[in-house]
C-alpha positions as CSV (number, residue, x, y, z in Angstrom):
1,X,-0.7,2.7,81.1
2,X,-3.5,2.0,83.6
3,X,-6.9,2.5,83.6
4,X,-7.0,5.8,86.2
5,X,-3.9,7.1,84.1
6,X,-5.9,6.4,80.7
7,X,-9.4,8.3,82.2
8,X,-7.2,11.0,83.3
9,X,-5.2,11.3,79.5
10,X,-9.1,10.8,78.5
11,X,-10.7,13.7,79.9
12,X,-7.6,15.7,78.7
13,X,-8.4,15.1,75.3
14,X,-12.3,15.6,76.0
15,X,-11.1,19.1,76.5
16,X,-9.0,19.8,74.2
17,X,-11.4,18.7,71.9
18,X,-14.3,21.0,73.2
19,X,-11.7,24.0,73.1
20,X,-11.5,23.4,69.3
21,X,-14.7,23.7,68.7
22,X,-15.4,26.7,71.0
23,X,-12.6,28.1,68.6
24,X,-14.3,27.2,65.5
25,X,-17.5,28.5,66.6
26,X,-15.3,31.9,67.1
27,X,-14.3,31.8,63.7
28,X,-17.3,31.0,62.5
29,X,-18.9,34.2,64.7
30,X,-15.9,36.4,63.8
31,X,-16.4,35.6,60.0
32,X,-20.4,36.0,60.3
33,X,-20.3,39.3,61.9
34,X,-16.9,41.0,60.9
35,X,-15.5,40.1,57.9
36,X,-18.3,39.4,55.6
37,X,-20.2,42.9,56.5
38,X,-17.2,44.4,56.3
39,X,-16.4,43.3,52.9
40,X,-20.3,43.6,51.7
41,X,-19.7,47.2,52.1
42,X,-18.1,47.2,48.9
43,X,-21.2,45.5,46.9
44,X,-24.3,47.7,45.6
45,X,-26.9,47.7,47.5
46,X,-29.5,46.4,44.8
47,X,-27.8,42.9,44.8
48,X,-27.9,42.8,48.7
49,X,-31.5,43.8,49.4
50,X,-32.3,40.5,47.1
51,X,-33.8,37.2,48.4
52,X,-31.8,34.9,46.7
53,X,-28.6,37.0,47.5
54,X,-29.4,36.7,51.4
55,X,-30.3,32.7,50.9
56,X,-27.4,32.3,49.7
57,X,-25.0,33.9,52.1
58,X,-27.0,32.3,55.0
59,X,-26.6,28.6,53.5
60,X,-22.8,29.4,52.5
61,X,-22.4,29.9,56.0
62,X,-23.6,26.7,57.1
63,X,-22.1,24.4,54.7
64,X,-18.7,26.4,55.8
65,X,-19.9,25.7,59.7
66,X,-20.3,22.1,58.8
67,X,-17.4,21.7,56.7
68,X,-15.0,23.0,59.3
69,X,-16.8,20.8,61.8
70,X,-15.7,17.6,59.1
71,X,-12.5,19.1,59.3
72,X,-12.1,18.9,63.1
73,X,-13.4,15.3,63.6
74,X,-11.3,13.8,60.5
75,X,-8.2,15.8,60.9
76,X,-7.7,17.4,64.2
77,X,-9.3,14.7,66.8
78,X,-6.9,12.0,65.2
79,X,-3.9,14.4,66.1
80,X,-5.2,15.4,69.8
81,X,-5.4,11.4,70.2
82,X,-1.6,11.1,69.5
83,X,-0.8,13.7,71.7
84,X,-2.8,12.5,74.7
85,X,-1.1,9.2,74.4
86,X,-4.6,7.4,73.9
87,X,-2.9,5.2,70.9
88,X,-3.0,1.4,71.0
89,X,0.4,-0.2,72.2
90,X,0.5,-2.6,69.9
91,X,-0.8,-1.0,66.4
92,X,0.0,2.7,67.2
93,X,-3.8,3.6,66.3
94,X,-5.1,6.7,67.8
95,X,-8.1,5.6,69.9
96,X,-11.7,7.1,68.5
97,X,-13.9,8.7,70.9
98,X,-16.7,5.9,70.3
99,X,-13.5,3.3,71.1
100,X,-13.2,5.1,74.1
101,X,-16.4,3.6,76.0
102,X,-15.8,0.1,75.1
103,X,-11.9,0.1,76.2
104,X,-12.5,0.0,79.6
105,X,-14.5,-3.2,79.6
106,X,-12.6,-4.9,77.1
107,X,-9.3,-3.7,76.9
108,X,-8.5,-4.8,74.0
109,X,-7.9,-2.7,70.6
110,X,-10.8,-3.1,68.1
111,X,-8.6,-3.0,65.2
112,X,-5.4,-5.6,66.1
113,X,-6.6,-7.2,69.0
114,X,-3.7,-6.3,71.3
115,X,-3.9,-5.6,75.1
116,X,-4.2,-1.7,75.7
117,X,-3.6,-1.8,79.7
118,X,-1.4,-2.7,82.1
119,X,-2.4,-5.5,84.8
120,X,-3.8,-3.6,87.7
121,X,-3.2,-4.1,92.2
122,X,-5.6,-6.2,93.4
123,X,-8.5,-5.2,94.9
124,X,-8.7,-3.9,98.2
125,X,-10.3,-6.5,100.5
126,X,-14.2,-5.3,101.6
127,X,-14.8,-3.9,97.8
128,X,-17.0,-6.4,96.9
129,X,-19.5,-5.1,94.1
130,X,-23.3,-4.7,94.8
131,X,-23.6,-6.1,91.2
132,X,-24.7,-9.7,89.9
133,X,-23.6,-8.5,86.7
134,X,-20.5,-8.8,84.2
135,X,-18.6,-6.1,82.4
136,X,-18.8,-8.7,79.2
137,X,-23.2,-8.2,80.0
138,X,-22.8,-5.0,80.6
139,X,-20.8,-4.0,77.4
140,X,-23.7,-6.2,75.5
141,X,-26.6,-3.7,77.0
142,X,-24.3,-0.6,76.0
143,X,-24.4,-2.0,72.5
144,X,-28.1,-2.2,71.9
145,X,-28.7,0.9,74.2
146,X,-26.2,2.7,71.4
147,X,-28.4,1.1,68.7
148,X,-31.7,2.1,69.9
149,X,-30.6,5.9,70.5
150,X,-29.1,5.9,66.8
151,X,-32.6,5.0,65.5
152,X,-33.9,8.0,67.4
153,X,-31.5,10.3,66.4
154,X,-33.2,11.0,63.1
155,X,-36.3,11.9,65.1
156,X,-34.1,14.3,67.3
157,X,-33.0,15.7,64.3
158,X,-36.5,16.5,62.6
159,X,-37.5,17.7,65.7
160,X,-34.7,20.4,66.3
161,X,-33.5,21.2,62.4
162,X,-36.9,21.7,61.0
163,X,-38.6,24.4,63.0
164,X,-35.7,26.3,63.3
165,X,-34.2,26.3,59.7
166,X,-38.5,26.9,58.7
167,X,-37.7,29.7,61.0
168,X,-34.5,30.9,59.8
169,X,-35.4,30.6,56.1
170,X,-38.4,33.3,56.5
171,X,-36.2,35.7,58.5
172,X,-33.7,35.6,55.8
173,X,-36.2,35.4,52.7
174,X,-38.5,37.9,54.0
175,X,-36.7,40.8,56.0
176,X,-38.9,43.2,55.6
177,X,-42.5,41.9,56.1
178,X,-41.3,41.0,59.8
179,X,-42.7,43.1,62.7
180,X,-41.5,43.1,66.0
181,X,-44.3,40.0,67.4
182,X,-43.6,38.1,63.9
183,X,-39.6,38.4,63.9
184,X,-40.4,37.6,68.1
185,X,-42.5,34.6,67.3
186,X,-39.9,33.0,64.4
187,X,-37.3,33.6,67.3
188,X,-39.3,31.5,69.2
189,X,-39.7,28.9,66.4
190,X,-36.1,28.6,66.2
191,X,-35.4,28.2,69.2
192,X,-38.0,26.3,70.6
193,X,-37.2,24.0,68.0
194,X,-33.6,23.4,69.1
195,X,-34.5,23.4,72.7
196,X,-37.3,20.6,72.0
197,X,-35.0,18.7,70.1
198,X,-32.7,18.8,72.9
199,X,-35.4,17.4,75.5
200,X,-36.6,15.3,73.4
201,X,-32.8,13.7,73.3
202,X,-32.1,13.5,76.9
203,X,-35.6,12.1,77.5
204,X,-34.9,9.7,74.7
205,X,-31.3,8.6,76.0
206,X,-32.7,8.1,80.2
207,X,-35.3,5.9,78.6
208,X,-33.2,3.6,76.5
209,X,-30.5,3.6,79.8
210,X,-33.5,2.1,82.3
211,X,-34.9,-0.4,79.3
212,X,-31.6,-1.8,79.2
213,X,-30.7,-1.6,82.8
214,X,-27.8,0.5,82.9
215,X,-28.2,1.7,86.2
216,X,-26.9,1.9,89.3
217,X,-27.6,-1.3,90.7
218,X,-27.4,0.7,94.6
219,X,-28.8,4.2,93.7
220,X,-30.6,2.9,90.3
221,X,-29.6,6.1,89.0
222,X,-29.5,6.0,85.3
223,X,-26.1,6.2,83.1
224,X,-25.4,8.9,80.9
225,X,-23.1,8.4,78.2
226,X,-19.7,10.1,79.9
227,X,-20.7,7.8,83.0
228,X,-21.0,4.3,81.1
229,X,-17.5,5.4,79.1
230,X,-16.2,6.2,82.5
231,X,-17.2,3.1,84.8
232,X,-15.6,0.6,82.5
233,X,-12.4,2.4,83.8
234,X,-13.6,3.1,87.8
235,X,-16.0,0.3,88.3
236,X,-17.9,2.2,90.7
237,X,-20.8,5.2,89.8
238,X,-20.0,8.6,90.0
239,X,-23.1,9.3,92.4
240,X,-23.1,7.1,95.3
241,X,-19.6,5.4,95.0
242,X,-21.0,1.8,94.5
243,X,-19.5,-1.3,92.7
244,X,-21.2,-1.5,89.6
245,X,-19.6,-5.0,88.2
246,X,-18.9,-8.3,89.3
C-alpha cells in the first residue's frame, strides 16, 4: 500500500471511529432520558427527592459514560484498524491512531521495525520543496511539540472539568433552591467552563506549533494536529499547496 492509498484507508477509519462515538453518546442520551425515568417511576418518591439519591444517579452516569468510552478505544478502535487495512505488513499489528502521525515520515512500524509502504513514482520534475528542512527534523519538532501539549493538558482539564462539574454538582445537590437567574447563571458555569477549556486548548496547541516551527514554511500557517499526521503522507500543506520537506 502507498501513502495516498494509506491517508485515504486513514480518514476512513477516522470516521468510522467518530460514528461510534456519536452512537455511544446516543446511548448514553437514550439511557439518561428514557430508560432510567422510565424505570424511576416505579421507586417512591421520598428516596428520589433525596441528595444523595440524585448524586448518585448523576456520577453513575458518568463513570458508565467513561467506561463505555474505555471500551471503544481498547476494544472497538483495534477492530476498525483491521478492517481498514491500517495493520503492519510485517507483524500484522493494527496501527494506533498516535502511530498514525509518525508513519508517514518514517515508515516504519514502531513495534518490529518492518517497512509499512510501498516504494513510490518519482517525483514529478519542477516540485521542488520550499523547505530547508527534513522529515527526520521535522518528526523531532512533532515529538517535543506532543510533549509540551501533554504538560498542558492537565491545565486544559482544570480549566474545563472544574467549573462545570462545581456547576453540575449544585444543580443536582440542590434542586430546589435554584431560581430561574441562579439555575441560568450555573448553566453558564458549566458551560463557560467547557468552552474556556476548549480555547484555552486550541490557543495552547497554535502556540506550541509556532515555538517549534511547524508551519508552513510558504504561508507560515500553523499545523494542527490532522494536518502534521497528514503531510508526512502529502508532503505539501493543505492551504496553499506548498512543499513542506526537503
Amino acid at each position: 500500500m502507498q501513502k495516498p492509498q494509506f491517508l485515504a484507508a486513514i480518514r476512513s477509519y477516522q470516521r468510522w471511529a467518530l460514528l461510534s462515538v456519536y452512537g455511544l453518546f446516543a446511548c448514553f442520551w437514550l439511557v439518561t432520558f428514557v430508560v432510567v425515568p422510565a424505570g424511576l417511576r416505579h421507586v417512591p418518591e421520598t428516596i428520589l427527592k433525596s441528595q444523595s439519591a440524585r448524586l448518585v444517579l448523576f456520577y453513575a452516569g458518568c463513570v458508565a459514560l467513561l467506561a463505555g468510552l474505555f471500551l471503544v478505544q481498547s476494544k472497538l478502535l483495534p477492530r476498525l484498524a483491521r478492517k481498514c487495512s491500517l495493520v503492519c505488513p510485517s507483524c500484522h499489528r493494527p496501527f494506533s491512531p498516535r502511530a498514525f502521525a509518525e508513519l508517514g515520515y518514517s515508515g516504519k512500524c514502531d513495534k518490529c521495525g518492518g517497512q509499512v509502504f510501498d516504494r513510490e513514482a518519482s517525483a514529478m520534475p519542477g516540485s521542488a520543496p520550499l523547505s530547508r528542512i527534513a522529515k527526520a527534523q521535522f518528526l523531532t519538532a512533532i515529538h517535543g511539540y506532543r510533549r509540551d501539549i501533554e504538560q498542558k493538558s492537565k491545565q486544559v482539564a482544570a480549566i474545563a472539568l472544574i467549573p462545570s462539574a462545581v456547576g453540575l454538582g449544585i444543580m443536582f445537590a440542590l434542586p430546589r433552591e435554584q431560581t430561574g437567574l441562579r439555575r441560568m447563571l450555573l448553566g453558564v458555569l458549566v458551560i463557560g467552563g467547557l468552552l474556556a477549556g476548549l480555547a484555552y486548548s486550541l490557543f495552547a496547541k497554535r502556540r506550541a506549533a509556532l515555538h517549534f516551527g511547524l508551519a508552513c514554511p510558504s504561508c507560515r500557517k500553523p499545523f494542527n494536529g490532522q494536518e502534521l499526521r497528514d503531510l508526512g503522507y502529502t508532503d505539501t500543506c493543505a492551504k496553499c499547496g506548498g512543499h513542506v520537506f526537503d
